[in-house]
C-alpha positions, 0 to 999 in steps of 0.5 A: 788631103790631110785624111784618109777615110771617107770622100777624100779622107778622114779618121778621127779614131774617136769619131769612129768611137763616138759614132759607136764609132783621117802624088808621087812616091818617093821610092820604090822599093819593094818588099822582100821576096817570100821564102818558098812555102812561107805567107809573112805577116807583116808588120810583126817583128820578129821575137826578141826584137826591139822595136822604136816606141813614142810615149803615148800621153795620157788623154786630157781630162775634160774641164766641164762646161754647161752649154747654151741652149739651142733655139727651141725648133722641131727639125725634120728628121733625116734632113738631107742638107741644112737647107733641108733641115732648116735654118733660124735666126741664132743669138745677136754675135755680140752677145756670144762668149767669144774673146777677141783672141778667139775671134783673131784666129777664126779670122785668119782662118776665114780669111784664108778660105775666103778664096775658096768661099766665094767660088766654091759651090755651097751643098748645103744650099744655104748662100751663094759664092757672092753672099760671101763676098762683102765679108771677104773683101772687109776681112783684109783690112781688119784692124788689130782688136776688131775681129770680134766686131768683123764678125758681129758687123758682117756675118749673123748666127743662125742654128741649122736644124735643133742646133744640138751638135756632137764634136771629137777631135783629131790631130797630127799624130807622130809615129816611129818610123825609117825611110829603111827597112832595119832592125826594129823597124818592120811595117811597110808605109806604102804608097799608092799601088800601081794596080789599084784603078779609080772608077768614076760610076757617072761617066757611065750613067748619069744617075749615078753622078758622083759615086765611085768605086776603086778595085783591079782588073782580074782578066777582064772583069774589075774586082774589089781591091785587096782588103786589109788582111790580104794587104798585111798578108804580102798581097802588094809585094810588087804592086806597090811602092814602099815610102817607109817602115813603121816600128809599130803596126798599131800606131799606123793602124791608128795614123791610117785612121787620122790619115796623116802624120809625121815619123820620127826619124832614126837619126832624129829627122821627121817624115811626113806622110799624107794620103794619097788615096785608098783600097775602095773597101768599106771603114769599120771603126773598131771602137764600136767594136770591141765596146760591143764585144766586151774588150774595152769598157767605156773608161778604155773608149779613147784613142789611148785605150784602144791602143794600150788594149791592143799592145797587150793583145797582140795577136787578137789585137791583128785580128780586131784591127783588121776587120776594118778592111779598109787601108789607106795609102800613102804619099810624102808630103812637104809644107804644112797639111793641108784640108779639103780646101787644098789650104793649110789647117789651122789648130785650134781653129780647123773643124771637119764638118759635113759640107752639105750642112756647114759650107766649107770655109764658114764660121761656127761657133760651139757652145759645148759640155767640154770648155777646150771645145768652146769658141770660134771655128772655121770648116776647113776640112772634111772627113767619113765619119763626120756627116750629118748636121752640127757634127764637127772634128775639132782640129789639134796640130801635132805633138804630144798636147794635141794627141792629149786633147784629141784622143779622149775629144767628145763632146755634146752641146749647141752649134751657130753657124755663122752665115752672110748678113741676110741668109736667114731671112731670105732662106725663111721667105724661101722654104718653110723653118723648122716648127718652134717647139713650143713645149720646150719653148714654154718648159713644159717637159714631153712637147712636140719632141725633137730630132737629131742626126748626131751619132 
């Protein structure tokens, strides 16, 4: 999975600050040996030493854009699904600002995870695999210039709950890294320890199917994981693997939060890394945290600030990152990072979102406050902090552009999912719709109101 906290991953870092808030090892050396009378901290070199840094871009300023207005509906609140919360027909396709260029490549995307559609089980109880299927077997064959059409001929858009939708990005981030410990170069990237044990809950009851936890055995009784600070404080010297060394404890810090990523290599060379699973302990983002507490202000709320507030805090930055107690573990990946399809994500095109309100491998297309965020995307991908209707985690690639846009990605406006020609009008025979809001319908301000689950 490309993330790493949540079901199978996730850390966006700005999700964590919009919520206010992602295998085998390939070598097993260990840390060295405490001296007598001595806990390391890890991560922190010694004074004087020089330690290998990548420029960090400054985050990309939004260029604003005024975004379509939902359909007028009162959704219920706390809607469990987007079945709960109710679907209504959105606008024609056609009448969308969509380019055919935009279109092009969310058909790629689709097509890729067409496989998975038909097949898969939709938790958000909006279609079936075969609702997918006439849509699935058109797109093999569309011709150069006609995915706009695809999309207009065989999907329809439809606004899940109020449709008000909330999106922030993330991307492949690239930290300085060895496959050795060396001068400059002193934080463990470790793999997954030998102790640490899964446990599936509902193999032991069925009211709790689905739910599990993750610790180690302590004499006869299975206790929670180490947590970040044990971890940082030599607690998996000989439980666990080391598959490289970070240069900087803080760009790992925020790489464990993206949950992938590569290393630029000393000799030039890359590394790259992806989940492979984590301590069981619970996601604290740190963004939420230090706003509250007054060390950033919300010019300094993106993924740069925070970092550039921690390089000049050393030693209280430690203390702050490590009251997210959750840590997340490591493996060395080859090919391109893969979503929570099992299939390549796509920049530009992948989003995060909730599958229990966006099927994974559907259409959306948001109509957003922030142009970079308008368009065409394909669910490809899951993530912790993304849960609720119309919340998404745009998806950049990698490299310095990404980081740019991804960091400082926050953004509010309007969703439509697209959806199997037919679903609303069968889900409406089905189970009742959201209420019109006929006070916003008719402009007259303080209606029925509204509900929204975004963060």
């Amino acid at each position: 999975m490309f993330r790493g906290e949540g079901a199978a991953r996730s850390r966006s870092i700005v999700a964590s600050l919009a919520a206010l808030a992602l295998g085998a090892c390939v070598s097993t050396v260990e840390p060295p040996a405490r001296p007598a009378g001595r806990t390391p901290v890890v991560g922190r070199p010694p004074a004087g030493r020089p330690s290998a840094s990548i420029p960090t871009p400054p985050v990309r300023q939004p260029i604003p854009s005024v975004p379509m207005a939902p359909v007028p509906v009162v959704a219920p609140p706390s809607p469990a699904s987007a079945a709960g919360a109710g679907v209504v027909p959105g606008p024609a396709i056609e009448s969308l600002p969509l380019t055919e260029a935009q279109a092009a490549a969310a058909l790629a995307g689709f097509r890729n995870s067409c496989a998975s559609l038909v097949r898969r089980a939709d938790l958000s109880g909006l279609t079936q695999g075969a609702d997918w299927q006439p849509a699935c077997t058109a797109a093999r064959t569309v011709p150069a210039g006609g995915a706009r059409a695809f999309f207009a001929t065989y999907l329809e858009a439809v606004q899940v709950g109020d449709g008000k939708a909330f999106a922030t990005g993330y991307y492949i981030p690239t930290i300085a890294g060895s496959r050795d410990r060396r001068e400059g170069y002193e934080t463990p990237v470790y793999g997954r320890p030998r102790d640490l044990i899964d446990v599936d809950l509902g193999a032991f009851n069925p009211e709790l199917a689905g739910k599990a936890v993750r610790g180690r055995v302590e004499g006869s009784k299975l206790v929670p994981y180490f947590d970040r600070t044990q971890i940082e404080e030599g607690a998996l010297h000989n439980r666990a693997p080391i598959i490289a060394w970070a240069a900087d404890p803080v760009e790992l810090f925020f790489l464990q939060v993206q949950g992938s990523g590569e290393l630029q290599l000393p000799d030039g060379g890359t590394m790259r890394i992806g989940y492979d699973t984590q301590n069981g302990r619970g996601y604290t983002g740190i963004g939420k945290l230090m706003l509250d507490r007054g060390l950033v202000d919300r010019s300094q709320a993106s993924m740069q600030g925070l970092v550039a507030w921690l390089h000049a805090h050393p030693e209280e930055g430690r203390q702050v990152m490590r009251e997210n107690k959750s840590y997340v573990f490591f493996r060395e990946l080859a090919g391109a990072p893969l979503g929570a399809l099992g299939l390549p994500v796509l920049g530009q095109v992948t989003v995060a979102a909730d599958p229990k309100f966006i099927p994974l491998g559907a259409p959306v297309f948001l109509s957003m406050d922030r142009a970079d965020a308008n368009g065409l995307w394909v669910a490809q991908d899951t993530g912790g902090a993304i849960r609720g209707p119309n919340r998404v985690d745009t998806f950049w690639g990698a490299g310095a552009d990404a980081r740019a846009i991804a960091g400082g990605m926050s953004a509010r406006g309007t969703a439509f999912l697209f959806l199997p020609r037919g679903t609303a009008a069968r889900l409406a025979g089905s189970r009742p719709a959201p209420r019109p809001d006929l006070g916003a319908a008719l402009g007259i301000s303080g209606g029925n109101g509204g509900s929204s689950a975004q963060p």
